[in-house]
C-alpha positions as CSV (number, residue, x, y, z in Angstrom):
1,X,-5.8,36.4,-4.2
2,X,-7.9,35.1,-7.3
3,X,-10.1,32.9,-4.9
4,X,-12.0,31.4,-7.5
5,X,-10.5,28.3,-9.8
6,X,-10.3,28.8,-13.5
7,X,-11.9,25.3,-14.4
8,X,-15.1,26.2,-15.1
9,X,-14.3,28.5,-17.2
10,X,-12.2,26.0,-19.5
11,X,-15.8,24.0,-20.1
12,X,-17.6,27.2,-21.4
13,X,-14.7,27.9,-23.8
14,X,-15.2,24.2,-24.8
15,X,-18.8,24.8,-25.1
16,X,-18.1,28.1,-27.7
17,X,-15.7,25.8,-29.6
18,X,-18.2,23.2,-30.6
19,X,-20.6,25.6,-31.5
20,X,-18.9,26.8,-33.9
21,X,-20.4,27.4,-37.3
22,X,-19.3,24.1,-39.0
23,X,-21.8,21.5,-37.4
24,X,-20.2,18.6,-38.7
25,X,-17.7,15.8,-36.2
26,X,-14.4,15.2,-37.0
27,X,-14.7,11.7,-35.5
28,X,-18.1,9.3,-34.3
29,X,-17.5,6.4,-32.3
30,X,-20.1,4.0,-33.4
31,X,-21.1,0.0,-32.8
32,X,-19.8,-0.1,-29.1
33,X,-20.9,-0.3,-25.2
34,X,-20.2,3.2,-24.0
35,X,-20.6,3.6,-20.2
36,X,-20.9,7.7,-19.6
37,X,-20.2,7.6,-15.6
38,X,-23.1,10.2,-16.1
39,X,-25.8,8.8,-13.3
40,X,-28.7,10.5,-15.6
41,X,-27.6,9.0,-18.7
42,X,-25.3,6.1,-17.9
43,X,-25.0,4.4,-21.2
44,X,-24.7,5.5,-24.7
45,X,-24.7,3.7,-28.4
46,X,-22.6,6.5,-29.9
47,X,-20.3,9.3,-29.4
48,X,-19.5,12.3,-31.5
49,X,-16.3,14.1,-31.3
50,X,-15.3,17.8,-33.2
51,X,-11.4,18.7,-31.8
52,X,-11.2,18.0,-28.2
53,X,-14.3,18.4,-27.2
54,X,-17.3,15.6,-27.4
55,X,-20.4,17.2,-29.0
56,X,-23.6,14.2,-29.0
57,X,-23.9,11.1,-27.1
58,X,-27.0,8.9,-27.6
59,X,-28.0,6.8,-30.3
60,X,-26.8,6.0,-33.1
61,X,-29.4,7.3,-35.4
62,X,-29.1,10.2,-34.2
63,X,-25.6,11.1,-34.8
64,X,-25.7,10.2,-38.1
65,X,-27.2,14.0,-38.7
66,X,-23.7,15.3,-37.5
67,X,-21.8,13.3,-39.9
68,X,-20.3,15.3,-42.9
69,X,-18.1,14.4,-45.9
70,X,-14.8,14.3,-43.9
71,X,-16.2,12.6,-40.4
72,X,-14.2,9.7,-39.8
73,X,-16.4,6.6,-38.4
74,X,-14.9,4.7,-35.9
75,X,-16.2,1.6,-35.9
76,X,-15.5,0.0,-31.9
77,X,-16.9,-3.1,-33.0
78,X,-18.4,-3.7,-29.6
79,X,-15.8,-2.9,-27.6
80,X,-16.5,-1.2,-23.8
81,X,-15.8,2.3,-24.0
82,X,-15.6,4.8,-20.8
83,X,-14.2,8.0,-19.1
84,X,-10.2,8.1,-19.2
85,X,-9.0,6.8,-16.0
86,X,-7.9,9.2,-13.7
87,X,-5.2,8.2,-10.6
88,X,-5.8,10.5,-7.8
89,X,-2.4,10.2,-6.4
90,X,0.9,9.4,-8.1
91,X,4.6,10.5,-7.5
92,X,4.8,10.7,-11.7
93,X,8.6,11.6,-12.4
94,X,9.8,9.0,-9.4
95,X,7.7,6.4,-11.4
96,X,9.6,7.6,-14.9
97,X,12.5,7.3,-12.5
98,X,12.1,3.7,-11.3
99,X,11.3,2.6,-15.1
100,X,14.3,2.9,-15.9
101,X,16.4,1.7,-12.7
102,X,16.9,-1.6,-10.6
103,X,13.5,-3.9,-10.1
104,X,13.3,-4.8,-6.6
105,X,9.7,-5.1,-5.9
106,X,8.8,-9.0,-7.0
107,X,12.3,-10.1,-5.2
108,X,11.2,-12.5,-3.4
109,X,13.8,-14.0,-1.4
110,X,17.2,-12.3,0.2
111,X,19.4,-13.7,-2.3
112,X,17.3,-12.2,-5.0
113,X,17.7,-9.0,-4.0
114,X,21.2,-8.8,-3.9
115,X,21.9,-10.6,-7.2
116,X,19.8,-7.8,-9.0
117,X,21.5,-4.9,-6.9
118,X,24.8,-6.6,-8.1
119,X,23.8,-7.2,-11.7
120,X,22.4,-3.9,-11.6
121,X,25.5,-2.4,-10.0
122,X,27.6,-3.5,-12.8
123,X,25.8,-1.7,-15.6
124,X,26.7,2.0,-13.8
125,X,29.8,3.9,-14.2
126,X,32.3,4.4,-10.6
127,X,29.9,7.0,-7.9
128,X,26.8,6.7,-10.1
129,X,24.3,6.9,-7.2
130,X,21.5,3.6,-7.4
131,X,18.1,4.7,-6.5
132,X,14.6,3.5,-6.4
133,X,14.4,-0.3,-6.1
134,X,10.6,-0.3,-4.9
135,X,11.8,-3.7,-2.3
136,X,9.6,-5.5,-0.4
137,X,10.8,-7.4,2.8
138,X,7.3,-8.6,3.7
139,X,7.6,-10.8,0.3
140,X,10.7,-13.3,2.2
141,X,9.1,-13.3,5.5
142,X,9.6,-9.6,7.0
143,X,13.1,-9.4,8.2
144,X,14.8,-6.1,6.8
145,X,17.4,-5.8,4.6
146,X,20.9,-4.8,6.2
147,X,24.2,-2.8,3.9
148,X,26.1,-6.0,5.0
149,X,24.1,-7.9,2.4
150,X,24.9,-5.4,-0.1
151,X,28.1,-3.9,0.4
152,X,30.6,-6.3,-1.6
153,X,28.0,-6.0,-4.4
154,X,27.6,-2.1,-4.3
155,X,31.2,-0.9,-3.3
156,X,32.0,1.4,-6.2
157,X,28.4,2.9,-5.9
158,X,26.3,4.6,-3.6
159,X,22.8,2.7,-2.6
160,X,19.8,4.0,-1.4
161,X,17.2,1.6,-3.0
162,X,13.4,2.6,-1.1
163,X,10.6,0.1,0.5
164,X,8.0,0.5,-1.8
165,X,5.7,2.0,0.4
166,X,8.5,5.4,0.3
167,X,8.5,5.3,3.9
168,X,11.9,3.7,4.6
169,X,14.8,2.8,2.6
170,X,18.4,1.0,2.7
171,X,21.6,2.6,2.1
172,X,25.0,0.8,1.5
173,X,27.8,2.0,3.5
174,X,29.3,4.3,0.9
175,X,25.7,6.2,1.3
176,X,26.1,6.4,5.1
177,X,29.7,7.5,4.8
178,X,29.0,10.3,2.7
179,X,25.8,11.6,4.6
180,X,28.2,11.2,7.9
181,X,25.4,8.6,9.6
182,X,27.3,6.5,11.6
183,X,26.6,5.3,15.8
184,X,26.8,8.6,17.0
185,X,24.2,9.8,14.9
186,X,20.8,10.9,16.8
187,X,17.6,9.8,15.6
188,X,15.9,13.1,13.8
189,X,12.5,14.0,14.7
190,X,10.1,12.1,12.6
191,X,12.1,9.5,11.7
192,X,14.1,6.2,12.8
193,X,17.9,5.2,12.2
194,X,17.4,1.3,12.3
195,X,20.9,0.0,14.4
196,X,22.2,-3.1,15.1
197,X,22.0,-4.2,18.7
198,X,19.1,-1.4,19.9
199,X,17.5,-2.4,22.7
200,X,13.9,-1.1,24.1
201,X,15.3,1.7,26.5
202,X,18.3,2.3,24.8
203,X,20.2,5.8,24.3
204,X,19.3,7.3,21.5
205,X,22.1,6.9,19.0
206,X,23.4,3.0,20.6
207,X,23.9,0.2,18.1
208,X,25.3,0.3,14.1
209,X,23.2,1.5,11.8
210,X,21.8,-1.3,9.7
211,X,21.3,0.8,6.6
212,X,18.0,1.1,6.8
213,X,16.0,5.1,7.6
214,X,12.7,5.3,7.9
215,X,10.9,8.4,7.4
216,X,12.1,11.8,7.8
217,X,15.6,9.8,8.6
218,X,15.9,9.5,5.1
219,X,16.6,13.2,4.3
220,X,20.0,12.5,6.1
221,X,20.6,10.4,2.5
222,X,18.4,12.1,0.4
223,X,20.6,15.8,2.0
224,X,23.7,13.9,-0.5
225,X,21.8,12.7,-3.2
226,X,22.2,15.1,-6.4
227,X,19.0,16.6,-7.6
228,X,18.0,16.0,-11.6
229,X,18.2,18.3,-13.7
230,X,15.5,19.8,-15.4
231,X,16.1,17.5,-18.3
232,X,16.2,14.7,-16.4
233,X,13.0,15.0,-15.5
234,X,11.6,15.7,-18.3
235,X,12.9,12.4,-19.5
236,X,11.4,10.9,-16.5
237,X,8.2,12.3,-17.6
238,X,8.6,11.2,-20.9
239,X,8.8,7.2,-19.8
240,X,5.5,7.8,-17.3
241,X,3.5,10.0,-19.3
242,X,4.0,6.1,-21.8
243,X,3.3,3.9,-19.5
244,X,0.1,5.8,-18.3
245,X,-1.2,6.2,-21.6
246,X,-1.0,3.0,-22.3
247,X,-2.7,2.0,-19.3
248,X,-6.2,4.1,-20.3
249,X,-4.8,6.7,-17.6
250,X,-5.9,10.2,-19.2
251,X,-5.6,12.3,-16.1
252,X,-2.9,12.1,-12.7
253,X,-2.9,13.9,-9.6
254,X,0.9,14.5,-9.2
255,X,2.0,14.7,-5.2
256,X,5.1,15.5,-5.6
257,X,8.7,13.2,-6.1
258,X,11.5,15.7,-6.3
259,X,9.7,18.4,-3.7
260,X,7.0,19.3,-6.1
261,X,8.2,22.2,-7.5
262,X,10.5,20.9,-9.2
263,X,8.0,18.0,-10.5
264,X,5.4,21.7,-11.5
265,X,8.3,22.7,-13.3
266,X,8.8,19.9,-15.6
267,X,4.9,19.4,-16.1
268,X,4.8,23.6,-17.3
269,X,7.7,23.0,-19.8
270,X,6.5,19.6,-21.7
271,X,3.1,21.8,-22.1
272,X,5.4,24.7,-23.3
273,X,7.2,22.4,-26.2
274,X,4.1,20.8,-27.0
275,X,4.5,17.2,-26.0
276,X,2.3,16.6,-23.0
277,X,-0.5,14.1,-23.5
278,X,-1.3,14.0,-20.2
279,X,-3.7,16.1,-17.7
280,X,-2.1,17.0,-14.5
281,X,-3.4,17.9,-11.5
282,X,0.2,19.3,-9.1
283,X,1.1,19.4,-6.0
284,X,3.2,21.5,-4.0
285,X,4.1,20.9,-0.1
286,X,2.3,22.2,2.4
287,X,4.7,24.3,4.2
288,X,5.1,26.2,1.0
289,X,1.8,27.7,1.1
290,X,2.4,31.6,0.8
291,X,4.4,30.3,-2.1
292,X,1.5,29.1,-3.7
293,X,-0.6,31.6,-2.8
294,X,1.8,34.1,-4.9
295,X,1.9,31.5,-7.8
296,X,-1.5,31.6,-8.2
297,X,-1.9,35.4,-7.9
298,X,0.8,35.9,-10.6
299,X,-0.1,32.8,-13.0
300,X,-3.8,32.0,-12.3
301,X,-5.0,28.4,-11.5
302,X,-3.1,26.8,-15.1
303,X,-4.4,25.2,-18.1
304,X,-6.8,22.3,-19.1
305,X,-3.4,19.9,-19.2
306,X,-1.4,21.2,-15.8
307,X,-3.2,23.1,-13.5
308,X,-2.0,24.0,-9.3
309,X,-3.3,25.0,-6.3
310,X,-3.2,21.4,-4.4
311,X,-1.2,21.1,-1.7
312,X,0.3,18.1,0.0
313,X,1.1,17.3,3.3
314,X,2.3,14.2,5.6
315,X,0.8,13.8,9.2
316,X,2.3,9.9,10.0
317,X,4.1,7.0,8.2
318,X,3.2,4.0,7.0
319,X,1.8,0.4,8.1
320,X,4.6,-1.5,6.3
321,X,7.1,0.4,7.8
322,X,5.3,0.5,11.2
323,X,5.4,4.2,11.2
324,X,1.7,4.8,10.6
325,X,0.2,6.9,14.0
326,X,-2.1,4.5,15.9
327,X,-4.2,5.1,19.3
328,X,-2.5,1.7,20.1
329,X,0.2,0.0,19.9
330,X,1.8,-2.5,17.0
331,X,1.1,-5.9,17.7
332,X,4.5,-6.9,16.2
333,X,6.3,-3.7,17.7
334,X,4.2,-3.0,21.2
335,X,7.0,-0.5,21.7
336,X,5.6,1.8,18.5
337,X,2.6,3.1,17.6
338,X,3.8,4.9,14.9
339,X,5.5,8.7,14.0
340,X,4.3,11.9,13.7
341,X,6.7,13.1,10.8
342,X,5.5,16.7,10.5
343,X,4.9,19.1,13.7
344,X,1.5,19.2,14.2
345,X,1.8,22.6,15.5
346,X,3.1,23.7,12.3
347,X,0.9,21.3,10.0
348,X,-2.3,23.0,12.1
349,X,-1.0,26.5,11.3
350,X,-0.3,26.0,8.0
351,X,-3.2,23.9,7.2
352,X,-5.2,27.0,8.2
353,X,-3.5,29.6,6.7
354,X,-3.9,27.9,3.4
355,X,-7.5,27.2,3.7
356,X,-8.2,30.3,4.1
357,X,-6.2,31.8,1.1
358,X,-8.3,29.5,-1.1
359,X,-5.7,26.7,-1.7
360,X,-6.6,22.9,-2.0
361,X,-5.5,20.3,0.6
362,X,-4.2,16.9,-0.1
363,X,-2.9,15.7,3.1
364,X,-1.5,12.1,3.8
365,X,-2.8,10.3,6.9
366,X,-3.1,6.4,7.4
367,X,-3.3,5.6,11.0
368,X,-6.0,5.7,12.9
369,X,-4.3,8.3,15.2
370,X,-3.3,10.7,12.4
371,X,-6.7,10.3,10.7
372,X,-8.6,11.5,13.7
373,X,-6.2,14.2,13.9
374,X,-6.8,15.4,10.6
375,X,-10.4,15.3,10.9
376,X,-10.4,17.6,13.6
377,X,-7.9,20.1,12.1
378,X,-10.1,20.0,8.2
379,X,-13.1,20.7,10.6
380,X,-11.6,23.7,12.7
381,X,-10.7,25.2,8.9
382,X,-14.4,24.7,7.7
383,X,-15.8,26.4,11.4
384,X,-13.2,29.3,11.6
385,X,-11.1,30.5,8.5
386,X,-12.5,32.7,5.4
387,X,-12.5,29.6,2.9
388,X,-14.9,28.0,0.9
389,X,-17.0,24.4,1.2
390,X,-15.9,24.3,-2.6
391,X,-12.4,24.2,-1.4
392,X,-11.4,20.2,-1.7
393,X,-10.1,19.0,1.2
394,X,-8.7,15.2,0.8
395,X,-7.4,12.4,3.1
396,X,-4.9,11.0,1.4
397,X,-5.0,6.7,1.9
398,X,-7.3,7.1,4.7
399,X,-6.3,3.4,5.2
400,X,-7.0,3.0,9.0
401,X,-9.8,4.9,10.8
402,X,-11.8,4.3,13.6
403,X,-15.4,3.5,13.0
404,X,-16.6,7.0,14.5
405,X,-14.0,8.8,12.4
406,X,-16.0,7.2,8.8
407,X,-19.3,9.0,9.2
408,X,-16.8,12.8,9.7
409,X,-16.0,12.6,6.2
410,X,-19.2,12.9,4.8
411,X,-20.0,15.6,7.3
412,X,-17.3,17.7,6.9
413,X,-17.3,17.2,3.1
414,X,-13.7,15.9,3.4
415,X,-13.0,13.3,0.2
416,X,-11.2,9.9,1.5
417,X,-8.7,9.8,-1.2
418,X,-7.6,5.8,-1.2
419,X,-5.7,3.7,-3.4
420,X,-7.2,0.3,-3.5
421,X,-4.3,-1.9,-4.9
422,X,-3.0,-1.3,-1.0
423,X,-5.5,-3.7,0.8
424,X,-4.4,-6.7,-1.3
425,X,-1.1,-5.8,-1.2
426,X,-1.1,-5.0,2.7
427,X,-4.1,-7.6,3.6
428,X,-1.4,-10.4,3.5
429,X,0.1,-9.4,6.4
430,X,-1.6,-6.5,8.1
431,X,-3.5,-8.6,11.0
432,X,-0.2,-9.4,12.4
433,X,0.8,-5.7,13.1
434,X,-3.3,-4.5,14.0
435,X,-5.6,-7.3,14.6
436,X,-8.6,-6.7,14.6
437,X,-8.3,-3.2,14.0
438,X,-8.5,-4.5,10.0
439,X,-12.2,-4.8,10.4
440,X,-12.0,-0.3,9.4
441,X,-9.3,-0.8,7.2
442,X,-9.5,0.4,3.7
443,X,-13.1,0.7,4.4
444,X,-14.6,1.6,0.8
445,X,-18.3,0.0,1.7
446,X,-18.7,1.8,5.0
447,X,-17.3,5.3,3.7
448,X,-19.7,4.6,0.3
449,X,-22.5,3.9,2.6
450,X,-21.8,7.1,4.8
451,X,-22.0,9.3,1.7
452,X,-18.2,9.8,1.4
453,X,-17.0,11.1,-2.2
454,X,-14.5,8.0,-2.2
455,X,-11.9,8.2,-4.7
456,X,-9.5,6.1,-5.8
457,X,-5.8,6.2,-7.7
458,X,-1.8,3.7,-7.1
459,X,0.2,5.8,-5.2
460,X,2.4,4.7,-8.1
461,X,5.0,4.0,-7.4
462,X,4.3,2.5,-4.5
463,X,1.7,0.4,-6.1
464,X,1.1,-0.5,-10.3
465,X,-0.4,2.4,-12.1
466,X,-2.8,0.1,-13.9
467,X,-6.0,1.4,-12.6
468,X,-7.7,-2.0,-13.5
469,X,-5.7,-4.1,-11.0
470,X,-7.2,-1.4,-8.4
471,X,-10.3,-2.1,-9.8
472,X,-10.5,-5.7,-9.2
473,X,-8.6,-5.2,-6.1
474,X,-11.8,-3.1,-4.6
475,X,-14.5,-5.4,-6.1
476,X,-12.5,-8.5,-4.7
477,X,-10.5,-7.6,-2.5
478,X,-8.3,-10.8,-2.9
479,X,-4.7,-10.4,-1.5
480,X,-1.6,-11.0,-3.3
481,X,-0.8,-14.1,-1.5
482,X,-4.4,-15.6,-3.0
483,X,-4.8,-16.4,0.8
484,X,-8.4,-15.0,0.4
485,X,-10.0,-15.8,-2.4
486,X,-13.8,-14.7,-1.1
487,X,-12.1,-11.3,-0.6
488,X,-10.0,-10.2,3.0
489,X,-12.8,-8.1,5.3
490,X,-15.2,-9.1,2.5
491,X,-17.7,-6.7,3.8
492,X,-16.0,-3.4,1.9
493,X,-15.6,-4.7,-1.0
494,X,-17.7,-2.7,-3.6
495,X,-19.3,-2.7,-7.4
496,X,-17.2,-2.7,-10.3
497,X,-19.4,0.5,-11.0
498,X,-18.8,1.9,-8.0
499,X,-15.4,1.3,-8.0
500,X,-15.2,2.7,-11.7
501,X,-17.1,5.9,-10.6
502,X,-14.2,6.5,-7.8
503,X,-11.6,6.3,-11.3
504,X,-13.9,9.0,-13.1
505,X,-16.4,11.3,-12.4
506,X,-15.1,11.5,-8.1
507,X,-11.8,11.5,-9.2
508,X,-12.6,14.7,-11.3
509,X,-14.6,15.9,-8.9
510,X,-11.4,15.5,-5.9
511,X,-9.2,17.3,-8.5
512,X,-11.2,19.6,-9.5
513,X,-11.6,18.9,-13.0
514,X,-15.5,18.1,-13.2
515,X,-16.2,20.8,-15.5
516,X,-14.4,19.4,-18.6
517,X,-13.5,15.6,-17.7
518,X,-14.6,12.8,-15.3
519,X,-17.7,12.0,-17.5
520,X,-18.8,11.6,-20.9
521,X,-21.2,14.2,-21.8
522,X,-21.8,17.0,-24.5
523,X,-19.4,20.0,-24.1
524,X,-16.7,17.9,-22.1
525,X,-13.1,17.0,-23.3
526,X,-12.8,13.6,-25.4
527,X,-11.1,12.0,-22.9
528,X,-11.7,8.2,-23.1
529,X,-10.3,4.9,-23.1
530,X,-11.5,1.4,-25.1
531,X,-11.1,-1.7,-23.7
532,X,-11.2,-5.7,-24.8
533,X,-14.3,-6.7,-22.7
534,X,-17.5,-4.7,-20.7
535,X,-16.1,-4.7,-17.4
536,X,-19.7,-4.1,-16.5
537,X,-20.7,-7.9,-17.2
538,X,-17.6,-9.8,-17.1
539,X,-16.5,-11.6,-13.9
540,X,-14.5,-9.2,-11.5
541,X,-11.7,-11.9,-11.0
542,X,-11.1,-11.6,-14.6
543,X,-10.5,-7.8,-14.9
544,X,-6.6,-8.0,-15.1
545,X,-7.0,-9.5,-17.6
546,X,-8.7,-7.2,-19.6
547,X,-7.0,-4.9,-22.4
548,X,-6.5,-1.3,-23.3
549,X,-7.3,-1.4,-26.7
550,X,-7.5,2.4,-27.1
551,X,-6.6,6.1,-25.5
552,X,-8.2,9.0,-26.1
553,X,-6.9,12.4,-25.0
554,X,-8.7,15.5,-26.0
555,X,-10.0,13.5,-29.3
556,X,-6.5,12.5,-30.4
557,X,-5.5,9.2,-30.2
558,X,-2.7,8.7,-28.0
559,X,-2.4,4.8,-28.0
560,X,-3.6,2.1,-29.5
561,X,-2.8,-1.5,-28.9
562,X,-1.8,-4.1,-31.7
563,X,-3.0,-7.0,-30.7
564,X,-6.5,-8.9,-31.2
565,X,-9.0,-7.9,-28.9
């Protein structure tokens, strides 16, 4: 196997393209605040750009000797410019998906929810299947929802709308009917069929289903669900490829919505017709390792704009649906402390097998439990297999850990992958399942301070994909509920700088991009975003607020707001 990754190689070609024999830029950025993300050379007054590639930053004397006759000056008129924000963990074509389907998320009451699913119901043709939804039950107190509240609404359509957290969802009873769940059905492993009447103790398989599946009970619905089709997806990639853009989001990590293949598929054949803005970092599962490993030895490591090798894998749940692996038991459920959703055996074996065909690991753990786990397993594949320490391994959320388990990622050179919209979404309610196990939650100060390569992305579309919103939620950390408006466990919040660094240059760094994007330098891709105020000086509560006034992919222009900044 080619063990090696072809990124670095991309960054010399860049470097033989703009030294070319005209001398002259095609564009120079001039009259703005331009933060780098380079730590040698943080800030900049200008920016030349020839094709994709940035060739001068520094002053702006000095770049007026690479100006010729047909250099267009681009005049920022003071505006903050940075590195294109990259989101180190997205489900893409679900989130293209969603755009287009029923808006559940903000429901905030019962009733809510069901008028939508209704109104939404209407618009769909008889046996169109209703998907997505993205609900929240925490946002009208916590109780789940049940198919008798949606039933008379849905009848001529099958429902399985998802808590937006991905980890459990509700189906109508059309859905269960047609995957054949009924009260006989026996809880797979991994996963929870939520029934009516269950009591502690019971037989597996008492009491009516509710509707709701968590975790790997889910594929009994998603087993019925017709896949897209190719074009499908690509339409799905269409919508979120627009709504990144215009975020300032130059570059996702894609872990996978329709089995990641499938998702590598679509990303390959919008580069083939030309249309892909977009860099893309894909994912493939776990399990399908040897798969990989034959990918790459027939196709190399991919392009500048989509590029493999990452794999993804699931150890545990999630807090909101109280599937997340703990040492201890929920507070709310003291008969849980979570699920182990993939056979560890398996996960261990595969885990090492990959490492040490040279593949990249991207592998979901939010409990304390499962992170510990992990930990162990990355470190047995840096002591015993063939791979490299320039193999990334990640932890992805990381959410939960135990304040031994913060200083092993440092040491092990694993990169806590985290999406920091989470804590004020989940810090409205998460004492109340943990207690005081909060106090190492979402611990981006203490990993920072431990030498971590922290990270940052949405998990869109479990979360926005607005990178500023995650951001302010790291420099604040003020929950949803404005319950804490010094910030909830105030002692991890971090800089704006900081939490900008864990959106640029460790995010390239995590998907190993750093040798052509991350930072703004000389010889690396014009990748860039302008925005309506320094996020650098302004306060940190007012960052939402803040516009994308421009995107820059590769030097072209790829948005640009019309309003006044």
């Amino acid at each position: 196997m080619k063990k090696l990754p072809f990124l670095g190689l991309a960054v010399l070609a860049g470097v033989l393209a703009v030294g070319c024999a005209d001398p002259h830029a095609t564009e120079v950025y001039v009259n703005g605040r331009i933060w780098t993300a380079n730590p040698d050379e943080p800030w900049a007054e200008a920016m030349a750009v020839r094709g994709e590639y940035i060739i001068y930053m520094g002053s702006a004397e000095a770049a007026e000797g690479i100006r010729g006759d047909a250099t267009q000056i681009v005049d920022l008129d003071g505006a903050f410019v940075m590195p294109g924000f990259i989101d180190n963990h997205t489900h893409f074509l679900q989130g293209g998906f969603n755009l287009a389907s029923v808006q559940l998320r903000d429901a905030a009451t019962p009733e809510a929810f069901i008028r939508r699913l209704a109104a939404y119901a209407e618009t769909l043709p008889e046996g169109q299947w209703i998907l997505g939804g993205d609900w929240d039950h925490e946002a009208w107190g916590g109780e789940l929802p049940d198919r008798a509240w949606i039933d008379s609404v849905t009848a001529r359509n099958p429902v399985f709308v998802q808590r937006l957290d991905g980890h459990m969802g509700l189906a109508n009873s059309l859905a269960l009917d047609m995957a054949g769940v009924d009260s006989s059905a026996v809880n797979p492993v991994g996963g929870t069929i939520v029934r009516r009447g269950a009591v502690s103790g019971a037989a597996d398989g008492a009491g009516v289903p509710t509707g709701i599946l968590k975790d790997d009970a889910m594929n009994l619905i998603w087993n019925v669900v017709p896949p897209p089709s190719l074009d499908e997806r690509l339409q799905m990639l269409r919508r979120a490829q627009e709504h990144a853009i215009s975020l300032g989001v130059t570059q996702i990590h894609d872990v996978g919505s329709y089995g990641g293949w499938e998702d590598l598929e679509a990303f390959r054949a919008a580069e083939r017709r030309r249309w892909l803005k977009l860099r893309i970092y894909s994912h493939v599962p776990l399990s399908s390792w040897r798969d990989m490993e034959d990918f790459v030895e027939e196709h190399d490591w991919g392009s500048r704009r989509v590029w493999w090798g990452g794999l993804k894998g699931m150890v545990d749940g999630s807090l909101g649906s109280t599937t997340a692996l703990f040492h201890e038991p929920y507070l709310d459920e003291p008969d849980t402390r979570g699920l182990v959703v993939t056979d560890t055996v398996a996960m261990r074996s595969d885990i090492l097998g990959a490492y040490g065909a040279g593949l990249h690991l991207s592998v979901h753990a939010i409990g304390d439990k499962a992170n510990d786990w992990l930990l162990d397993v990355f470190a047995q594949a840096r002591a015993v297999t063939a791979g490299s320490m320039r193999q990334v391994l990640r932890i992805e959320h990381a959410q939960h850990l135990t304040p031994e388990a913060i200083g092993r990622f440092n040491d092990l050179g694993v990169v806590p992958s985290m999406q920091p919209y989470h804590a004020i979404d989940d810090g409205r309610w998460a004492a109340s399942r943990i207690g005081d196990r909060i106090r190492t939650t979402y611990a981006f100060r203490s990993l920072l301070d431990a030498g971590a390569g922290l990270t940052f992305g949405s998990d869109w579309t479990v979360a926005p994909l607005n990178p500023l919103l995650g951001v302010y939620a790291a420099a604040t950390r003020r929950t949803l509920d404005g319950a804490n408006p010094d910030g909830w466990v105030p002692e991890e919040k971090i800089s704006v700088e900081e939490a900008l660094v864990a959106y640029t240059r460790a995010a390239a760094a995590a998907g190993r991009s750093s040798a052509f994007s991350g930072v703004l330098e000389a010889g690396r891709l014009a990748d860039f975003v302008v925005l309506s105020a320094n996020l650098l000086e302004i306060d940190p509560v007012d960052i939402p607020d803040v516009r994308v006034v421009r995107t820059v992919i590769g030097g072209e222009s790829v948005y640009e707001w019309g309003g006044e900044h």
